[in-house]
C-alpha positions as CSV (number, residue, x, y, z in Angstrom):
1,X,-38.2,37.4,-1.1
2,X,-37.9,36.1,2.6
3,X,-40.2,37.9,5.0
4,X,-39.5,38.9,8.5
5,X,-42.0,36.6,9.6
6,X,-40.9,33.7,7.7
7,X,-37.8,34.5,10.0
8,X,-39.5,34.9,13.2
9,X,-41.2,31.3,12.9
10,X,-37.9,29.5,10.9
11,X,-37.8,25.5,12.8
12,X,-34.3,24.7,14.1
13,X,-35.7,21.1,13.1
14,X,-35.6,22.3,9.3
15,X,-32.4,24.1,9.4
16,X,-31.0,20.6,10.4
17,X,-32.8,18.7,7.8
18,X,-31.3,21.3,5.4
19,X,-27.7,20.9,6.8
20,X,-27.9,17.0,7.2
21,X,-29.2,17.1,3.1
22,X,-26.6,19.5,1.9
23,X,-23.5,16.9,3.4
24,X,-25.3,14.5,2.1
25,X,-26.8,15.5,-1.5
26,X,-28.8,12.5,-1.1
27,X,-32.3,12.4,0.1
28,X,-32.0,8.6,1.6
29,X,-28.9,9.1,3.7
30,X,-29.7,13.0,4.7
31,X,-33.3,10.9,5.9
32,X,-31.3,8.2,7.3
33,X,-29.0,10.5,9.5
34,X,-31.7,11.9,10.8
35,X,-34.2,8.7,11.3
36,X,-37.0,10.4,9.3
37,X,-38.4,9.6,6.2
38,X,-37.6,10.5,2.7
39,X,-41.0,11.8,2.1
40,X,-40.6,13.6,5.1
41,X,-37.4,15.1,4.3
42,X,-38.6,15.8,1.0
43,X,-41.7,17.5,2.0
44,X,-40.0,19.5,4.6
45,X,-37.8,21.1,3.0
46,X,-40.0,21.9,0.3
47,X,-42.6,23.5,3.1
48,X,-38.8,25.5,4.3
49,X,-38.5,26.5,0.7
50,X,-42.2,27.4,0.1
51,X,-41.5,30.0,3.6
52,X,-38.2,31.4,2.4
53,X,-40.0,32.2,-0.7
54,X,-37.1,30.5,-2.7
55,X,-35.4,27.5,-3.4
56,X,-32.4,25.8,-1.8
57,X,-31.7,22.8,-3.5
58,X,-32.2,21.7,-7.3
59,X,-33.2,18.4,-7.2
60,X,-34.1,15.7,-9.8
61,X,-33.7,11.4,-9.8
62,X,-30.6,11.1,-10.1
63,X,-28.8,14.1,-8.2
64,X,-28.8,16.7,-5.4
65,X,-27.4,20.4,-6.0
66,X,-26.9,22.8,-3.6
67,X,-28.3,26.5,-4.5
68,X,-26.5,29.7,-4.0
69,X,-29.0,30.6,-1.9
70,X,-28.6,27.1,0.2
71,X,-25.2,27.7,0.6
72,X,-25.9,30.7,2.1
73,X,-28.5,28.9,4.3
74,X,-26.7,26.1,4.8
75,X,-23.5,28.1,6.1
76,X,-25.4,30.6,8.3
77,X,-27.5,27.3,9.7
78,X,-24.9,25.2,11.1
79,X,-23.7,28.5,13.2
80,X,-27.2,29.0,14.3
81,X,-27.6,25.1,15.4
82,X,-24.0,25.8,17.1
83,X,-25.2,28.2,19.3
84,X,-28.8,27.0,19.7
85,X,-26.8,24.0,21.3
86,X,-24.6,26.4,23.4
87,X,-27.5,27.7,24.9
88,X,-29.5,24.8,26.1
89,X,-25.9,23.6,27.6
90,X,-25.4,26.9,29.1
91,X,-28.8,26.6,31.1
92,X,-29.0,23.2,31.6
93,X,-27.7,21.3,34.9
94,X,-23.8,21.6,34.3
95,X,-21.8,17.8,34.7
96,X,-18.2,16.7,33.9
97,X,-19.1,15.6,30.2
98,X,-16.1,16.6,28.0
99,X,-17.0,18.6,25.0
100,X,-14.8,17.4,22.1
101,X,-14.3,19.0,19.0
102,X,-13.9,16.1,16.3
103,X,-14.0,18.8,13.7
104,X,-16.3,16.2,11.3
105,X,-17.3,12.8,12.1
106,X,-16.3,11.4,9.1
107,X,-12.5,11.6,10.1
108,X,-10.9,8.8,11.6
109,X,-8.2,10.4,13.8
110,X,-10.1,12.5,16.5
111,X,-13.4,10.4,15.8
112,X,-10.8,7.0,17.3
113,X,-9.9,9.3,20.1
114,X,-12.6,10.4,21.3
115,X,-14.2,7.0,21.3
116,X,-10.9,4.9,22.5
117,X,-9.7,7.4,24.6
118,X,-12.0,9.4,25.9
119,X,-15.1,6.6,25.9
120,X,-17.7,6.6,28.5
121,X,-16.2,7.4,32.0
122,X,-18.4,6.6,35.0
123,X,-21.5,6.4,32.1
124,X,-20.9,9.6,30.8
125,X,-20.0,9.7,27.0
126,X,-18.2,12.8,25.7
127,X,-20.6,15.5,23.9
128,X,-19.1,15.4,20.0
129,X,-19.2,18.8,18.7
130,X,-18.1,19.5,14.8
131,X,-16.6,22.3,14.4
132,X,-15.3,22.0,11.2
133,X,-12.0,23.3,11.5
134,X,-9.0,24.4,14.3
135,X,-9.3,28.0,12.7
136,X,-12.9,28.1,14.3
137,X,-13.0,25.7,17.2
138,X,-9.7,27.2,18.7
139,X,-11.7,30.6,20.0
140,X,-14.2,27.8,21.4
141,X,-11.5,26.4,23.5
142,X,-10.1,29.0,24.7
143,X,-13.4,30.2,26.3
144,X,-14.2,27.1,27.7
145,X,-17.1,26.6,25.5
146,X,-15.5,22.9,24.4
147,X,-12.3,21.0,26.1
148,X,-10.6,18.9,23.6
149,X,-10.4,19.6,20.0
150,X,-7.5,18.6,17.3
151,X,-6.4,20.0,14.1
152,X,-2.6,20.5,12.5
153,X,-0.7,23.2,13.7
154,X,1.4,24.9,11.0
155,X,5.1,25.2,11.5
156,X,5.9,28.4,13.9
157,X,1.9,28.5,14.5
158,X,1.9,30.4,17.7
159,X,-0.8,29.1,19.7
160,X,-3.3,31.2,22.6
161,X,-2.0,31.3,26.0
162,X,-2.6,28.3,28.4
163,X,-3.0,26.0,25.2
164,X,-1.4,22.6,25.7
165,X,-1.0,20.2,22.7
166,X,0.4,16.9,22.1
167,X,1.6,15.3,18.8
168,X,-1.2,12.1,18.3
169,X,-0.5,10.8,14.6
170,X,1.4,10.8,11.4
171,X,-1.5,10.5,8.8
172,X,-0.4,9.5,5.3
173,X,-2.8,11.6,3.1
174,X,-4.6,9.7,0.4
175,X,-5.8,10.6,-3.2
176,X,-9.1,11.2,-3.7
177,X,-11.1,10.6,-7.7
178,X,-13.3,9.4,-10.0
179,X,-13.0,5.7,-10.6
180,X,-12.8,6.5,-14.4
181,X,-9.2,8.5,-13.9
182,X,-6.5,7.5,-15.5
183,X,-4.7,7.2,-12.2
184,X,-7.6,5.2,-10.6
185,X,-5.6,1.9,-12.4
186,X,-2.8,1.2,-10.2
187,X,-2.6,0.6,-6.9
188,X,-0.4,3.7,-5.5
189,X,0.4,6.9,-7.1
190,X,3.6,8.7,-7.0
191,X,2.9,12.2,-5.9
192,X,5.1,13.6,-9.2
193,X,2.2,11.5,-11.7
194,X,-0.3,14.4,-9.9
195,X,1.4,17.0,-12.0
196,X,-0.3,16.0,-15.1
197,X,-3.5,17.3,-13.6
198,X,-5.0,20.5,-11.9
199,X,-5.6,19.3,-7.5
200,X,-9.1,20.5,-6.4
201,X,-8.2,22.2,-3.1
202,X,-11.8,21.5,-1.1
203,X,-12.4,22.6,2.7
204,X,-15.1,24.3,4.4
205,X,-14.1,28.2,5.2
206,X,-13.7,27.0,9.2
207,X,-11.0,24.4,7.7
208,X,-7.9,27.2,7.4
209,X,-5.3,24.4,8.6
210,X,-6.6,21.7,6.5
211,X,-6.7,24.5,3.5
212,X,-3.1,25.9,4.2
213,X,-1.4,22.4,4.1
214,X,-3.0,20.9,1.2
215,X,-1.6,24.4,-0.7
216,X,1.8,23.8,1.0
217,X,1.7,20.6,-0.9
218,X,0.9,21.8,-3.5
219,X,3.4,24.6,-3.8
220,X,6.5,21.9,-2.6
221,X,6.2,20.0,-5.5
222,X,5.3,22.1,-8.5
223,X,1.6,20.6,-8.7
224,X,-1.5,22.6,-10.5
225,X,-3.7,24.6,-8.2
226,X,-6.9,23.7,-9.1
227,X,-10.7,25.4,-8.3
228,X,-11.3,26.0,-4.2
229,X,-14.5,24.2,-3.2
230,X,-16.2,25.2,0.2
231,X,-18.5,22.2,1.4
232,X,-19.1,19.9,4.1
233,X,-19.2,16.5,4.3
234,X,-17.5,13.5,2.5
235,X,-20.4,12.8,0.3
236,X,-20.4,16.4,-1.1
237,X,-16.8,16.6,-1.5
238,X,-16.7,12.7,-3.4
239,X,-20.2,14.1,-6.1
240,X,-18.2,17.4,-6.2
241,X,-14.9,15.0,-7.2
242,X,-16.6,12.7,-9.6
243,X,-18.5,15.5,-11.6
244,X,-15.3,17.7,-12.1
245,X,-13.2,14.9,-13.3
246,X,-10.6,16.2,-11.1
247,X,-8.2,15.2,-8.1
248,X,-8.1,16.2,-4.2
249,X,-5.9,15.0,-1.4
250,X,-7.9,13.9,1.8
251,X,-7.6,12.7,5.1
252,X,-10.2,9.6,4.7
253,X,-9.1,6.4,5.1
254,X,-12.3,5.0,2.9
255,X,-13.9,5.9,-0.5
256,X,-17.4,7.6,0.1
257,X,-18.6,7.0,-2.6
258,X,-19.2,4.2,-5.7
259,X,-18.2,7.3,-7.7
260,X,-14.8,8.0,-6.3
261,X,-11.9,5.8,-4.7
262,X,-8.7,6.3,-3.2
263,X,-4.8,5.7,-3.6
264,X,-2.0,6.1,-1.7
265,X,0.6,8.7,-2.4
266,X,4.1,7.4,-2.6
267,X,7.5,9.2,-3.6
268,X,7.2,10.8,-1.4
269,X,4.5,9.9,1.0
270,X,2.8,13.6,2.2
271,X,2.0,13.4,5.8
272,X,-0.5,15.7,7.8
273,X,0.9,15.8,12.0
274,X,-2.4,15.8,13.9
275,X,-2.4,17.0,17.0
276,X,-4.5,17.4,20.3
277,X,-5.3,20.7,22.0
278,X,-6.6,21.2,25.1
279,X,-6.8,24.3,28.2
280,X,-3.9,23.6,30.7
281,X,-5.8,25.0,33.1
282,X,-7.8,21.4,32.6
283,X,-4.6,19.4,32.7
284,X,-6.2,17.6,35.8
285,X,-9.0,16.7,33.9
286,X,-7.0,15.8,31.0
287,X,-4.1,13.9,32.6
288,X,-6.3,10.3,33.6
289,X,-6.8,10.0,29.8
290,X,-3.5,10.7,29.0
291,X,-2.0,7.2,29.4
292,X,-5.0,5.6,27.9
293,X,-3.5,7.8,25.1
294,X,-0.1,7.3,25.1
295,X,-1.2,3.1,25.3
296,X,-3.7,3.8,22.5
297,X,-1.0,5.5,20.4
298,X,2.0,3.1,20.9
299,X,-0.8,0.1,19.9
300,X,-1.8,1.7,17.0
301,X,1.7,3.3,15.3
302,X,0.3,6.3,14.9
303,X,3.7,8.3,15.8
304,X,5.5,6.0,13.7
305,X,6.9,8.0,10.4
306,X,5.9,6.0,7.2
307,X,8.7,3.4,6.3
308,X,9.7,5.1,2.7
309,X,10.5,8.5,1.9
310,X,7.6,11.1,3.0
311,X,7.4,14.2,3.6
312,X,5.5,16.7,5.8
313,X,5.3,20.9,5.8
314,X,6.7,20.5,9.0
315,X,9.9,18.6,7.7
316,X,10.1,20.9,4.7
317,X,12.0,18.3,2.7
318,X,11.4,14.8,2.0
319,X,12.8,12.6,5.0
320,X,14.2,8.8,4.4
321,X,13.0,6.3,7.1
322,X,16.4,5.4,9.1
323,X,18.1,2.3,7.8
324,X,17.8,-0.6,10.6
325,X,19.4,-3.6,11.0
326,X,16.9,-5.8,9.5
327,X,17.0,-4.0,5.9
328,X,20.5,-3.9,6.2
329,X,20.7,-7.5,7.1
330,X,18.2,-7.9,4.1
331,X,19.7,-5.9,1.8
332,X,23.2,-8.4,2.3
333,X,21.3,-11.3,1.9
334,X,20.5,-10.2,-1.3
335,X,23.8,-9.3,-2.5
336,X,25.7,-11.4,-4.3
């Protein structure tokens, strides 16, 4: 049984070694993130353990498993290292830094935008926030507690007042399993082979959007719901993956783990619409990195729609890519 006093003296440093471990289920990388010692780590949070009076994390050589009792920690943690980090930036000497919400570091789309677009102005670098998901960073933003943030915006989704957005990518979502799967052979899978099996739906509660279009997907083309899974970070989502046997769409672009890889979806290709929101009470603030945006954006493709049939929530139905002159002038060279 935890004591009030256990509670009185609890270390922010160990609720982050806790955090940092339970993304990673890995002793060497949760060390590594946070340029300490395994044996440290490991001795820490046993000491956190030994105060809490129970234990938070099952460990043995060859895995790391989350508790009940550390998910409850773990969840109730990161909000109190949120607003431990509110604080000191609420007393400390204010600046023009831009607080950006990248929702988790581990995704490429606002993670690129926030280093290409928003990079180091005048030798400031933006403050990267997670927040884990639009549902819970959106409040943030609105209060001027952050100033950029991203997420999907569901069809209809109508959004606080003074909220500007912009449209930043069309993001073919990628399969997500074991490397032993009997899909894992070939090179792209068309979305209708993903009937055969059950679709882990996996998202942190703060994740709502990210939740709400992987079951629109889901629902469009006839595909079995599988178990919800609430976690953070890639490497907890790929052990989660691999031990279940199962499938999950994501939004990497690279396999986090030995124990997992990824393939395309084809027939249709699904696409998740990213997009960037920000206070237009800020737009001054915002409008000098909007070119670097629009450049960064037109180099990349990322507004380009895939060049085979895909589909989106927001399109509803499947779209074909418009025919252009070059298939067409293809298409008669290779008729007869």
């Amino acid at each position: 049984m935890c004591s009030m006093n256990a509670l009185t003296n609890l270390d922010l440093r160990h609720v982050r070694y806790a955090v940092a471990l339970a993304d990673e289920l890995h002793f060497g990388r949760a060390a590594s993130r946070l340029d300490i010692s395994e044996q440290t780590l490991s001795a820490q949070i046993r000491r956190l353990e030994d105060q809490l009076g129970t234990v938070l994390f099952i460990r043995d050589r060859r895995h790391v498993e989350v508790t009940k009792a550390g998910s409850i920690f773990v969840t109730t943690g990161r909000k109190l290292l949120v607003e431990a980090n509110d604080m000191l930036m609420e007393i400390s000497p204010q600046t023009d830094r831009l607080r950006i919400d990248v929702e988790m570091e581990s995704l490429e789309t606002p993670m690129l935008v926030s280093e290409e677009v928003f990079g180091a102005v005048d030798g400031e670098l933006p403050e990267i926030r997670e927040g884990h998901g639009l549902a819970a960073t959106l409040p943030n933003l609105v209060a001027g507690d952050i100033d950029v943030t991203f997420g999907w915006l569901a069809p209809g989704e109508r959004l606080p007042k003074g909220i500007a957005h912009r449209l930043i990518r069309r993001q073919p979502i990628n399969l997500l399993l074991p490397v032993e799967h009997p899909l894992a052979g070939a090179a792209e899978t068309p979305l209708a082979e993903l009937r055969r099996f059950p679709v882990v739906v996996y998202a942190p509660r703060e994740a709502v959007a990210w939740r709400a279009w992987q079951k629109a997907l889901i629902s469009a083309f006839g595909l079995q719901l599988g178990r919800r899974v609430d976690m953070h970070g890639q490497r907890a989502i790929a052990r989660a993956v691999a031990a279940s046997g199962s499938l999950a769409l994501t939004r990497l672009v690279a396999s986090p783990s030995v124990e997992v890889t990824l393939r395309p979806l084809v027939d249709p290709v699904p696409v998740l619409n990213w997009s960037m929101l920000w206070r237009s009470s800020e737009q001054a603030r915002i409008d000098p990195f909007l070119a670097k945006l629009e450049h960064f954006l037109a180099e990349r493709r990322w507004l380009d729609p895939p060049d085979r049939l895909w589909w989106s929530p927001d399109e509803g139905s499947p779209v074909r890519p418009p025919v252009t002159m070059s298939v067409l002038r293809t298409k008669e060279r290779r008729s007869p």
